[in-house]
N, C-alpha and C positions, 0 to 999 in steps of 0.2 A: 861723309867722312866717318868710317867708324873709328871707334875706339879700340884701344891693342886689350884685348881682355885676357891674351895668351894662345898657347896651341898646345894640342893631344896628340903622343903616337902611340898606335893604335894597329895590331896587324890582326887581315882577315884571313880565313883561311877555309874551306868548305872541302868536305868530301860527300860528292855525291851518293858513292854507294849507302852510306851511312845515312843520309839528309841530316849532317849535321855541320852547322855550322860555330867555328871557334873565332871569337871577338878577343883579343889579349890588349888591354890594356893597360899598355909598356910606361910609359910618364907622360908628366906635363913640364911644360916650361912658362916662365915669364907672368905667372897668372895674377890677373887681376887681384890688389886686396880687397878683399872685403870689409874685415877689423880692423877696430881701432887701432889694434898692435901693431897693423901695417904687413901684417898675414894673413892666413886664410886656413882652413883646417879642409880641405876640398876632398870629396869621394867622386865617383863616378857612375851618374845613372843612366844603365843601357834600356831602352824600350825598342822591342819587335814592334813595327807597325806594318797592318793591312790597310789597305784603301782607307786612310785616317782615323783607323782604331787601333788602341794599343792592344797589343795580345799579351806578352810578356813583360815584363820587366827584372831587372835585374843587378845588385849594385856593388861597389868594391867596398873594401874597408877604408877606413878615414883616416888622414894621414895629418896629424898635430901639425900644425903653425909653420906649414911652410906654402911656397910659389912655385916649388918647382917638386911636388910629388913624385915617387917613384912605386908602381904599384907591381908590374908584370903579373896580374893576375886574370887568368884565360873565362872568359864569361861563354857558356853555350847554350844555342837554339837550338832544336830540332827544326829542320826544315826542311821536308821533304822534296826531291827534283823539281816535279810538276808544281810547287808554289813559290821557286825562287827568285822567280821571275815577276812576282807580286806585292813582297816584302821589302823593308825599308828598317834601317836602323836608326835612332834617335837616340845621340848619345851627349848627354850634360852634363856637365864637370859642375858640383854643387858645393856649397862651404858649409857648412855642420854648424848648425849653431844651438847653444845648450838651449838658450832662451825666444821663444819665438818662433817662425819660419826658418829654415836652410833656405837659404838662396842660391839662385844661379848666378854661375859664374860667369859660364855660355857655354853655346851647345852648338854641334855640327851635327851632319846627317849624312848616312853613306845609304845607296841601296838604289832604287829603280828609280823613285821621282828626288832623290839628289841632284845639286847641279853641281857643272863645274869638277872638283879634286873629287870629292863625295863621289859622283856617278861615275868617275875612272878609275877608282880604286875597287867598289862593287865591280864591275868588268872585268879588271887585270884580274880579282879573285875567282871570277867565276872561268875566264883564260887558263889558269892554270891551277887546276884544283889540285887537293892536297897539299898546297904550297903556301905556307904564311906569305901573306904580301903584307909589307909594312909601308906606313908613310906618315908626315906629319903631315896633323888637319889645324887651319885655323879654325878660333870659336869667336861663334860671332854672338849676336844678341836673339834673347828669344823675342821672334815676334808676333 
């Protein structure tokens, strides 16, 4: 049984000619507190992975003391034809914290060894390129 930590939308969007791909990271809802306050101050860490190394990363701005963030801010890879088929995204909704570690919130994962929403939303985007596909992802626990 997990626990409801919240969910991310999130729309992909690839143009081949380009090898670029655009990650927009639209909001969050329901998210876990982390603070005492009974909020959370949460940003968004995108990582390009290969064969379980990170290659990029990349983050949103932090959004003060709330659960249900609103960022729509477009994160981009280059990623050429020939390796999109190789690539995996890792994306973790994090809470900001002045003192100590930011922690996770939780994280989902879209791309080739995704399973499940993750591995049909990489597909629909690769389906129809040049076309934002958007969808809500649950976050589950890093494990």
């Amino acid at each position: 049984e997990s626990i409801d930590l919240g969910e991310i939308m999130f729309s992909l969007c690839y143009l081949p000619t380009a090898g670029r791909m655009t990650l927009t990271v639209i909001k969050c809802r329901n998210l876990k507190a982390m603070d005492v306050t009974g909020a959370s101050d949460p940003y968004v860490k995108v990582s390009l992975m290969c064969e379980g190394r990170r290659l990029k990363k990349r983050k949103t701005t932090t959004k003060k003391n709330t659960l249900n963030p609103i960022y729509n801010e477009a994160i981009i890879f280059d990623i050429p034809p020939e390796n999109v088929d190789q690539v995996s995204l890792s994306i973790a909704v994090m809470d900001y914290d002045r003192v100590g570690h930011n922690e996770v919130i939780g994280v989902c994962r879209t791309g080739i060894d995704a399973e499940g929403l993750g591995r049909d939303h990489w597909n629909e985007m690769l389906a129809y390129p040049r076309k934002p596909i958007t969808h809500w992802h649950p976050l589950v626990e890093v494990r």
